[in-house]
Structures are given as C-alpha cells and as structure tokens.
N, C-alpha and C positions, 0 to 999 in steps of 0.2 A: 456578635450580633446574631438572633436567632435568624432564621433563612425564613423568604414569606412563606406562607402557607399555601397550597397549589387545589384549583378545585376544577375539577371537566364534568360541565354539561350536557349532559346527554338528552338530546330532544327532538320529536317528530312522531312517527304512527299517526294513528288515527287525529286528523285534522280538527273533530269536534273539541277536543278537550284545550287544542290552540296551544299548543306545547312551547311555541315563541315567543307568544306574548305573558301566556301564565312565567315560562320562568323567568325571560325579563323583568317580571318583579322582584325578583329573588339576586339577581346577579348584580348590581347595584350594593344591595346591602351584604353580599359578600366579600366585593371589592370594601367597602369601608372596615368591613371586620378583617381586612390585610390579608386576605386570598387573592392571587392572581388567578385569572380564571380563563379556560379554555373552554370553548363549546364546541362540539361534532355532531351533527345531526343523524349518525346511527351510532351502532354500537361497535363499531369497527375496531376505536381505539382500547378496545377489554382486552385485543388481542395482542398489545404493545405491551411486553413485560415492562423494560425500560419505560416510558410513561407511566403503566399505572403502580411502575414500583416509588416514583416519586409522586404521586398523585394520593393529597391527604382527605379528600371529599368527592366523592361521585353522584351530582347531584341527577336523578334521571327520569324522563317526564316523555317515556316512549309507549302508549299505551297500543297493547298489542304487536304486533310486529314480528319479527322471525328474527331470530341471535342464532348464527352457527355455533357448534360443536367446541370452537375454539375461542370462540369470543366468550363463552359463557363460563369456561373454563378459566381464562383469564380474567373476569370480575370476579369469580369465589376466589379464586387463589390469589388475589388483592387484596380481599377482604378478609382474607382470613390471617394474611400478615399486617393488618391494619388501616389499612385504608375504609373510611368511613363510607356509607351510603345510607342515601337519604331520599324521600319522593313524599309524594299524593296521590291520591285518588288514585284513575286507572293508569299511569304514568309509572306507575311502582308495583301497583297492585295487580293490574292485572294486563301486565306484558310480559310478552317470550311464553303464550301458554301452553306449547308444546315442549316444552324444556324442564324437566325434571329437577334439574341440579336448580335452577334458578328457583322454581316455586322453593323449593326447601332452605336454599338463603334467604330470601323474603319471609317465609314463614304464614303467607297468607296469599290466598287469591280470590277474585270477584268472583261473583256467584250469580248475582242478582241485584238487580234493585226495584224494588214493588211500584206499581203503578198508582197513583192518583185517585183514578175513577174506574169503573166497571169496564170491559172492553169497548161498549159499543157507545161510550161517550168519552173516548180518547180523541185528540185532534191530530194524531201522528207525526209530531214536533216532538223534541227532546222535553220539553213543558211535563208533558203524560207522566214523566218520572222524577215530577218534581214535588216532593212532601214535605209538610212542617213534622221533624222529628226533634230528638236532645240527644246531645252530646252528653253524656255523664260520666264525670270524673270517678274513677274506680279511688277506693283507699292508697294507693302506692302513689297517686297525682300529686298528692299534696308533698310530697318529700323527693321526688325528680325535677332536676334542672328544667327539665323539655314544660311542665306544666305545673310547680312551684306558684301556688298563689291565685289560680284560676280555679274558677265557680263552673259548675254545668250548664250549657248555654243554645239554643235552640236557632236553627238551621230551615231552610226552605229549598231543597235544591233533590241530588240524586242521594239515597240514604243507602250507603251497600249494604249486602249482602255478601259477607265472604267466611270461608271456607281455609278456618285456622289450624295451629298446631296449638300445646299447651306450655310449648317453649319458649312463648312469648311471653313479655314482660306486657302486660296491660294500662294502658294510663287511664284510657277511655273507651267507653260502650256506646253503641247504640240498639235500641231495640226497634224492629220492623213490628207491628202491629199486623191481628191476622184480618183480611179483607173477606167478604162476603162468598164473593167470588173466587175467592185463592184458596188452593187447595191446603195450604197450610192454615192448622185451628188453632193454635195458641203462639203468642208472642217469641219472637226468635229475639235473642240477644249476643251483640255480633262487635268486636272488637273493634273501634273506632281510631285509635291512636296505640300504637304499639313500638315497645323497640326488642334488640335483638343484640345478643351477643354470638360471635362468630366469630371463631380463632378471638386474635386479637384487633379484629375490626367490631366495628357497631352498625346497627342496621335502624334505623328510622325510618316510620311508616305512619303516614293519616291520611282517613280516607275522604272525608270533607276533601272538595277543591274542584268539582266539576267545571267549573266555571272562573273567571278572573276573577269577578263579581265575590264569587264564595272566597277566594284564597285572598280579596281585599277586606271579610269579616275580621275585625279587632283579634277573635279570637283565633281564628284559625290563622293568621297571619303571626301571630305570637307563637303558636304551637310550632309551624313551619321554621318559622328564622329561628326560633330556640332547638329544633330538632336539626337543623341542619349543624349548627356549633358542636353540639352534643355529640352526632355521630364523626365529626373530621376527628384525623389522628390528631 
C-alpha cells in the first residue's frame, strides 16, 4: 500500500493577507486529496531535516517575515531533494526578503502594486490598491496540469508587480497599466502564475490571492488546488 502523502503548513506574517483563514481553504481539500497535513505558524520546521525529509508539499502563506540562516537553508535543501512548494500572493511571493537563497528558489518577488486613483483621492484602506486587471493565459497554459483548460479571466483586487528571473516556467501574465501620475510611461507586464523546477523538487507560485474573497474566485481557486497537487513529490 502506497504511504499517505504528508504536507506542512506554513502560515502567519503580516495579519492583512489572514494567512489562517486563507489557508484553511486549502487544507480541507488536501486532507480529501490523501495528504496528512501539519501546520506551524513560522518557519521553524525548514530546520527539521528528519521532517522535511518525509514532507511531500510545503504549503507556505508567511508574507514577509524573517527565516534564519538555517531554516532557509533547510527548505532549498528540501526542495531540492523533492519536496514540493507551493503559495500565493504575498505568502510566497514576497516573504523572507532579506534572504537571498529564498528569493532564488522562488524565482520572484513583490515589487509593487499600482494604486487605483491619484494620491490625493486615495481613502488609506487597502481598497487604494484595489484594480480591475486580466489574468492571461501565456501559450504553455493550455498543455500544464496547473492551468489545462482555462480562459484568461479578470480580477479586482491587488495586481503585483514583481521582479522575476527568466527561469521561470510562465503560465500566466498580468500587465499593470501606466497611470498619470506614475512615473512609469508604458505598460509593465509581470508574471502572474508561475512554476519552477529546483533539483528534484517543484515550485508553485500565483500571485492573485490578496484576500479570501480572491482565492474563493473559480479561477484562482482551480489554479491554486491544481498547483498545489502539481508541485507535492
């Protein structure tokens, strides 16, 4: 009989993105897909060789935060013997940003995300960084597990800005539109859904998910639960 499949949670940082309740949507449908699942709210356990040598999914939704020397050391050298990782938004994207080794298994980090209105008719809510932009599905989408069958589909939320390698496997874009007011004049287009090959581990990244609300969209909801299957060993 095959052994279950084993996946640790890694959740907490910055409060806004709700890193408890966002992945709670996720750990459910892991448990049915026959993962036992562990959750730790830092990243303590990267430094457990024993743990993350049996550990086939790292799911991780710590945006921002501080990972020592050895804990960071301990997730590549995980994943690089196969163990899978996988996130959203700022949870993946743009945590541990003083740490060198991490941005370069990731493959990308936040940069930005463009504001709404002009400075002086912002309301100083997280709302200010909330814009209708598309998701678009690159040529490689339609023949990937992760996005196999989905149409390019439009969002209202935070639209990143991040700051890639060209190691990435691209599934999806978004492009940021230039504002009046922003010092940038023509359209930036910025990797929205990405994966990664690393040693013999997989790396899964979409940056849609600010919110519950966003990661309960049809689509991003399908991206996520297909991305997470895809990157476990």
């Amino acid at each position: 009989m095959t052994s279950q499949r084993r996946a640790l949670v890694v959740r907490g940082g910055w409060a806004g993105h709700e890193p408890v309740k966002a992945t709670d949507l996720f750990i459910p449908y892991l448990r049915e897909q026959g993962f036992a699942v562990e959750v730790a709210d830092s990243p303590a356990p990267y430094a457990d060789a024993a743990l993350m040598a049996v550990t086939d999914l790292v799911v991780q939704c710590m945006t921002m935060a501080t990972i020592s020397g050895e804990e960071v050391a301990g997730l590549v050298s995980a994943v690089q013997a196969g163990t899978g990782l996988a996130g959203w938004h700022g949870g993946i994207a743009d945590a541990y940003r003083a740490s060198a080794d991490y941005l370069q298994l990731i493959g990308g980090q936040f940069a930005a995300h463009a504001a709404r209105e002009a400075p002086g008719e912002r309301t100083g809510d997280q709302s200010d960084n909330y814009v209708e932009h598309r998701i678009t599905m690159t040529p490689a989408a339609a023949g990937h597990p992760v996005t196999e069958g989905l149409a390019d589909f439009n969002l209202d939320t935070e639209q990143y800005w991040v700051l890639t390698d060209d190691y990435n496997d691209v599934l999806a874009t978004t492009t940021t539109a230039p504002r009046p007011w922003a010092p940038w004049q023509r359209p930036v287009t910025c990797p929205a859904v990405w994966t990664r090959q690393w040693g013999r581990g997989r790396v899964f990244v979409a940056t849609p998910g600010h919110t519950v609300e966003v990661l309960q969209d049809p689509n991003v909801r399908t991206i996520v639960e297909r991305g997470l299957l895809w990157a476990s060993r």
